[in-house]
C-alpha positions in Angstrom: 99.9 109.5 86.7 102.7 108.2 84.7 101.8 105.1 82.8 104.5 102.3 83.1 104.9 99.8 79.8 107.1 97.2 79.1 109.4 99.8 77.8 109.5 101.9 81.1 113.4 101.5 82.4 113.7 99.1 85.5 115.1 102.6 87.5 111.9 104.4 86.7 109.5 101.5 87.5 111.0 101.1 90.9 111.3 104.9 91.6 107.7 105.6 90.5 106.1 102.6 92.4 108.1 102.8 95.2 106.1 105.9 95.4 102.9 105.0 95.0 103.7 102.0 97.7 104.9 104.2 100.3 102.0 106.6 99.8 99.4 104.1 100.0 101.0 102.7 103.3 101.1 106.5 105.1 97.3 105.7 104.9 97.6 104.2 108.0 93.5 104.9 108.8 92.5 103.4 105.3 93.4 99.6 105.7 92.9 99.2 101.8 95.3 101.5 100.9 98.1 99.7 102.9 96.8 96.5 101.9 97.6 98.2 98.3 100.6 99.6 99.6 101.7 96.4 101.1 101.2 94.3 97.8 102.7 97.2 95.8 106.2 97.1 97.7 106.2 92.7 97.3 105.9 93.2 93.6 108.8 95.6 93.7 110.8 92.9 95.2 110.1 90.7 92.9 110.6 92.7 90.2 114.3 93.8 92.0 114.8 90.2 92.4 114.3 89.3 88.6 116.3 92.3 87.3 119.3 91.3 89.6 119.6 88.2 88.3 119.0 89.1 84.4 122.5 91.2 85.3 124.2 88.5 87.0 123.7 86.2 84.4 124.9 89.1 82.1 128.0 89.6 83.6 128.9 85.8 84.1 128.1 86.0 80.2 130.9 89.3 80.0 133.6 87.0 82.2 133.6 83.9 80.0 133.3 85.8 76.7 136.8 87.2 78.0 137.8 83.9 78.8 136.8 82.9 74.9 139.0 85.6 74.1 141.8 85.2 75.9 142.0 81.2 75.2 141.6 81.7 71.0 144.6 84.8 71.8 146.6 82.0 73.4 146.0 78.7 71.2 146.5 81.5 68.0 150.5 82.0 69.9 150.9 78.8 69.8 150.0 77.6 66.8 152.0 80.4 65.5 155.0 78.9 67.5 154.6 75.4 66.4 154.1 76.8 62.4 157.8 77.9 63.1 159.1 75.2 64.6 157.5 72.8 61.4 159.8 75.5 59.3 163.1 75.5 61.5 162.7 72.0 61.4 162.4 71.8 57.2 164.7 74.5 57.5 162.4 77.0 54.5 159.3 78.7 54.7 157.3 75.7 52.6 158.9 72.3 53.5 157.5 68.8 53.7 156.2 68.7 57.5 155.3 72.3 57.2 153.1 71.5 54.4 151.6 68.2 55.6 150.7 69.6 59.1 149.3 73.2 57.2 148.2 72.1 54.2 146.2 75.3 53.8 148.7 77.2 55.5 148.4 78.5 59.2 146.3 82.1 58.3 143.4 79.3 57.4 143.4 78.1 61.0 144.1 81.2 63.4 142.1 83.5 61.6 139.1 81.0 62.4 137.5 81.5 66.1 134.9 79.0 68.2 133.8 75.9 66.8 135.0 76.3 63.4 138.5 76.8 64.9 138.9 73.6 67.1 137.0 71.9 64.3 140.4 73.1 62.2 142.7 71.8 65.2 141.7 68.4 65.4 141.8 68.0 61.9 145.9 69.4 62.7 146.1 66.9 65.7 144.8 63.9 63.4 147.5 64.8 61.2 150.1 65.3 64.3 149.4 62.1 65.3 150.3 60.6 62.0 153.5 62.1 62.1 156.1 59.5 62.1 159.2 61.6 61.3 159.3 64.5 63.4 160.9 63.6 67.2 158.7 66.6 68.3 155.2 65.5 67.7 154.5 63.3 70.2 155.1 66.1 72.7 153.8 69.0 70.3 150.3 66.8 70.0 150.1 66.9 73.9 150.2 70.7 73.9 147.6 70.8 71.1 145.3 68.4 72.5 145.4 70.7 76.3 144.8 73.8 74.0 142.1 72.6 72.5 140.3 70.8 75.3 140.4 74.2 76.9 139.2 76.2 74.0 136.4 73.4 74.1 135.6 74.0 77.6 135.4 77.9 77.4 133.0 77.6 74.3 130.7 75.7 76.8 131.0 77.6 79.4 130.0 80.5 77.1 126.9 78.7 75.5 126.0 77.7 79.1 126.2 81.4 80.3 124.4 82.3 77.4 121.4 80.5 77.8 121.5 81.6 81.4 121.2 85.3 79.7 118.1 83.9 77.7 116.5 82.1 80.6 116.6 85.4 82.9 115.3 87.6 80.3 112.5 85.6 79.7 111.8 85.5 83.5 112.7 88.9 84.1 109.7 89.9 81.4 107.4 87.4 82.8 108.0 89.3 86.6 108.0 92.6 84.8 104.6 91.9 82.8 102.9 90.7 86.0 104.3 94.1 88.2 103.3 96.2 85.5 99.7 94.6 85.7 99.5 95.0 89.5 100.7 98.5 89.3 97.6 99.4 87.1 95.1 97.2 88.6 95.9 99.3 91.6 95.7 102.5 89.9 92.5 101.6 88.8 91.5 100.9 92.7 93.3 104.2 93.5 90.6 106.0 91.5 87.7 104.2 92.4 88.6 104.9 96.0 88.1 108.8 95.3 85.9 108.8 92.1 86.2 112.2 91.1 88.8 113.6 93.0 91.7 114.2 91.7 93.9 116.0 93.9 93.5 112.7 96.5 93.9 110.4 93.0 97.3 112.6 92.1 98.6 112.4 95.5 99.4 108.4 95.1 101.4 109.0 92.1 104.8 111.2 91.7 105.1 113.4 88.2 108.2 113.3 86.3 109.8 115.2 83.5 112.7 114.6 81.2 116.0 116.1 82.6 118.2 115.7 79.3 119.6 112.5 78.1 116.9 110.2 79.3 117.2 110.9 83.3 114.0 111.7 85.4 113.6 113.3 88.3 110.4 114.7 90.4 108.3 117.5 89.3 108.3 119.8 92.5 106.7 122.8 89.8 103.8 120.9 88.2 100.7 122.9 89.3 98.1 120.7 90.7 95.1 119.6 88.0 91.8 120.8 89.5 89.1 118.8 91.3 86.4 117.5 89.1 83.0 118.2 90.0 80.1 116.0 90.4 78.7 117.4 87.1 79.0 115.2 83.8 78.7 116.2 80.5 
């Protein structure tokens, strides 16, 4: 029989129990057995079920973390753009406007990302919006303020998606620890339903062995273990 752990891949949990599941319901004269069966197979489900939606919720988490990504690429452009503009406008590289709206120059803001970063471009809109002698930043502070409320909203959506992650781990482990149980309890029944005979005990549960890089597939070699005897000692 090969023991399942918390560390037993999803693939191999499902493969192996499916097993035993539909073994136990080919019984079809041995009403406990399919009631085993029976119960084996729901727990699969719910295990399936669980595992499903721990990927989901991972891959909501992969699309809005490329969101992230794309919005900081975009608001970085930008902010690139208007950094220019501030220096077309002083006409050098380190003029008044330039200098007031970057005092720590523009590197200190793009290379920032999440939080910290919007954090440094509403300290730039405060000082936008202060700008009295630039015809430009009325409109300029516009653009800023719809970059940043979209950066704001993608790092929610992330945090959301994240928690989602979190939240479907934890239940996926709770639905795996419970399957995991059930799968042994009825191991245990297995064997008390032919005490001392193995060959009936081995033909409810499928052998495996490693086929290279973590796969594994049926053993169709394995000899059969011999019946014990009604001797102990």
């Amino acid at each position: 029989m090969q023991v399942l752990t918390t560390r037993t891949p999803f693939r191999r949990c499902m493969t192996l129990s499916g097993f035993t599941s539909q073994m136990m319901m080919m019984h079809e004269d041995n009403p406990r057995l399919v009631a085993y069966g029976t119960q084996l197979a729901a727990g699969r489900v719910e295990l399936s079920t669980a595992e499903r939606g721990l990927i989901e919720a991972e891959e909501r988490l992969m699309l809005v973390r490329v969101t992230v990504k794309f919005v900081d690429y975009l608001v970085d452009t930008w902010l690139r753009r208007l950094h220019g503009q501030t220096q077309i406008f002083d006409g050098h590289k380190s003029g008044r406007l330039t200098t007031r709206l970057f005092p720590d120059g523009l590197v200190e803001i793009i290379r920032r990302v999440g939080v910290v970063q919007v954090d440094r471009m509403l300290g730039l809109e405060a000082r936008l919006r202060a700008t009295q002698d630039w015809d430009e930043a009325p409109a300029q502070l516009a653009t800023l303020v719809q970059h940043r409320t979209r950066y704001e909203g993608a790092l929610a959506d992330r945090s959301t998606a994240a928690n989602e992650v979190v939240i479907a781990r934890a239940n996926r482990d709770g639905v795996k620890e419970r399957f995991l149980d059930l799968y042994a309890g009825l191991a245990g029944l297995v064997r008390s339903e032919f005490p001392r005979n193995r060959r009936m005990q081995n033909l409810f549960f499928e052998a495996v062995r490693a086929q290279g890089r973590g796969v594994e597939e049926p053993d169709e070699d394995l000899p059969e273990e011999p019946e014990d005897d009604d001797t102990e000692g």
